[in-house]
C-alpha positions in Angstrom: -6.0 60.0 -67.2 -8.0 60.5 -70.5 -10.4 62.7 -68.7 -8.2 65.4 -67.3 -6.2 64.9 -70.8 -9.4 65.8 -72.6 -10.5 68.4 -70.3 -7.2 70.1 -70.6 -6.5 69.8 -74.3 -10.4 70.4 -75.2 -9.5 73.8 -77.9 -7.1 72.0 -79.3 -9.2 68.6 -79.8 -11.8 71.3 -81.7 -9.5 73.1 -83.7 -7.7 69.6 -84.9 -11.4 67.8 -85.2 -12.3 71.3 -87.3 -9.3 70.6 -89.4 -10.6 67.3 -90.4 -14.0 68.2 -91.9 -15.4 69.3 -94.1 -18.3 71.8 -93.4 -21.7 70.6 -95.9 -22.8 73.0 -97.8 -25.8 74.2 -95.2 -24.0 74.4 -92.3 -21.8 75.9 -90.4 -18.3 74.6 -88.5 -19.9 75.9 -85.5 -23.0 73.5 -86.5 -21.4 70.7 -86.9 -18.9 71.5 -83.9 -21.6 72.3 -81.3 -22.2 67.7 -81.0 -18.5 67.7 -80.7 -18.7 70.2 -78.0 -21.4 68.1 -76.1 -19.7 64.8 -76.7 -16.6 65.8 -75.5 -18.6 66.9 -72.3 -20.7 63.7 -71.9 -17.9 61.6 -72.6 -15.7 63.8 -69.7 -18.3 63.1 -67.3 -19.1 59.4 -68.2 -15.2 58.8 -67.9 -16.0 60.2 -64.2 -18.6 58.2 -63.1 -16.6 55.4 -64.1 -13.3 55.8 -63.1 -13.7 54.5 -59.1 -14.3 51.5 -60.6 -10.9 51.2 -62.3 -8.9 52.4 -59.2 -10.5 49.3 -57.4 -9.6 47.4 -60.5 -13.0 45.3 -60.7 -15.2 44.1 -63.2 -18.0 46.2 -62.2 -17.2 48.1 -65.2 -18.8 45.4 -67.2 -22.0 45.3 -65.3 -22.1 49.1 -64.7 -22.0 49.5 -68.7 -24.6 46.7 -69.0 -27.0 48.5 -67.1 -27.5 51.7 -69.4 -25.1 54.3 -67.6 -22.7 55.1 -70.5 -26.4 54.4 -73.2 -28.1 57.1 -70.8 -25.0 60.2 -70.6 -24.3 60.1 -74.5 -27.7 59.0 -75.7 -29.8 62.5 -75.5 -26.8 64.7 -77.2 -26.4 61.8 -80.1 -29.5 62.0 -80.8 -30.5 65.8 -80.7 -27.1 65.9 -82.9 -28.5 63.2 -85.5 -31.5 65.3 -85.5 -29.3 68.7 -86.3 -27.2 66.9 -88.8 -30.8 65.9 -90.8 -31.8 69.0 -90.4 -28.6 70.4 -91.9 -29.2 68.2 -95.0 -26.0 65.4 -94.2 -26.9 61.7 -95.1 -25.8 58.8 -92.6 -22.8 58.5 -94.7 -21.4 62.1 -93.7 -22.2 61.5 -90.2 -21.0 58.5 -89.4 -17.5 59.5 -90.2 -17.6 62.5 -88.1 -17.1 60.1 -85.5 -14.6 58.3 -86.1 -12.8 61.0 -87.0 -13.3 62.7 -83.6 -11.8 58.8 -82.7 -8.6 59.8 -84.5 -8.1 63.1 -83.2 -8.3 62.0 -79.7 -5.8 58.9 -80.4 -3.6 61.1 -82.4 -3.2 63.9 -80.1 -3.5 61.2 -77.1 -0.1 59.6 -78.5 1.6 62.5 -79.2 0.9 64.7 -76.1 2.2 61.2 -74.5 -1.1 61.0 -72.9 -1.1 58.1 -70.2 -4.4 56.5 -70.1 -5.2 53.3 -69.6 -7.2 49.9 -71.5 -10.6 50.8 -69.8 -10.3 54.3 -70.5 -9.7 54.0 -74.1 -12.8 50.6 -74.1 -14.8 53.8 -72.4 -13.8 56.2 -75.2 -14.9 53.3 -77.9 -18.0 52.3 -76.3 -19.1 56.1 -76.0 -18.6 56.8 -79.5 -20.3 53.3 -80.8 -23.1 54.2 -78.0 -23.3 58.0 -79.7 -23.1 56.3 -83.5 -26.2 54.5 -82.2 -28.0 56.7 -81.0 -27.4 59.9 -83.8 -28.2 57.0 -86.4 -31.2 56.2 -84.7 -32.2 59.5 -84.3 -31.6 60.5 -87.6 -33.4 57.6 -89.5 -37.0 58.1 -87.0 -36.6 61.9 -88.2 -35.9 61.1 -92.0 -39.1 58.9 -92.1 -41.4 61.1 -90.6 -39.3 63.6 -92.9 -40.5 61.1 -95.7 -43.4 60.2 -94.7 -45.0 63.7 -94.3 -43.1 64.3 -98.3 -45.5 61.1 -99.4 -48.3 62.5 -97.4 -47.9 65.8 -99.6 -47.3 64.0 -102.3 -50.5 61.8 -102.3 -52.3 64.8 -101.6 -52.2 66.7 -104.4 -52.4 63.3 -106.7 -55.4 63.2 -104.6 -56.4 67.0 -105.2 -55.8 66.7 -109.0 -58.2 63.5 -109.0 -61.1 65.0 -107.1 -60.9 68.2 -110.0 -60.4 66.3 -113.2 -63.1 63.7 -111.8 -65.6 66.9 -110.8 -64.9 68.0 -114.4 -65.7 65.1 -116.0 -68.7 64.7 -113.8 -69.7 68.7 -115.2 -68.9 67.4 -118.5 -71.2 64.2 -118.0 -74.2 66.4 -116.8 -73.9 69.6 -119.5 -74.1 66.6 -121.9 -76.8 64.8 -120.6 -78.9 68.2 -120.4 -78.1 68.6 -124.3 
């Protein structure tokens, strides 16, 4: 089963995901590990909520999945980890990848530990991650516009601030010469 397979293998998971990347130049690999850490924990106990389901082998996987379960375990730890990985300066770009690349690791190792797990496991594992790319993305892009917007705000400010001065210069200018 992919769960006990990821439960039991979990350091060696890290240190081959850890391997793979490359830390940015703000943070740290135990940054950027930390959402692996949580993932790897949601995605443990998603494949356990689940798994019932494939012993009986029916299709309530489908509905189950439809109704928000897997969306609600990854959901909060993608996005406080999209959040993190703005805060730690990454574009969507760098992030995105991380993912997939936490994909290989587990297929990789998966194949050569001769891991048995089966079709709805590994449609769990995919869905997780496409649920947790969702979710980090959309995390990430509501925090870079308010990011951006508060930067225009700012900006627009001082253009504002300069305004108001020249324009009470002039306006001193205006009266010293009307007085003369």
């Amino acid at each position: 089963m992919l769960r006990d397979f990821l439960t039991n293998d979990c350091t060696e998971f890290i240190a081959r995901y850890r391997s793979m990347i490359t830390p940015h130049q703000p943070a740290t690999e135990d940054q950027l590990l930390h959402g692996v850490s949580l993932f790897l924990d949601q995605l443990v106990h998603t494949l356990r909520s689940v798994q019932p389901e494939y012993a009986f082998g029916s299709d309530a996987y489908g509905s189950r999945h439809d109704a928000g379960a897997v969306n609600a375990d990854i959901g909060t730890p993608a996005r406080l980890h999209g959040e993190d990985m703005l805060g730690l300066r990454f574009t969507v770009d760098e992030m995105v990848p991380n993912y997939g690349d936490l994909r290989q690791v587990i297929t990789t190792l998966a194949v050569e530990c001769a891991a048995p797990f089966s079709v709805d496991e590994f449609r769990t594992l995919s869905r997780c991650l496409d649920d947790a790319i969702t979710h980090a993305v959309t995390a990430f892009s509501q925090q870079h516009d308010v990011v951006e917007s508060d930067r225009h705000d700012a900006a627009e400010n001082k253009r504002m601030d300069f305004f108001f001065i020249e324009l009470r210069n002039l306006l001193g200018t205006a009266k010293l010469a009307f007085a003369a």
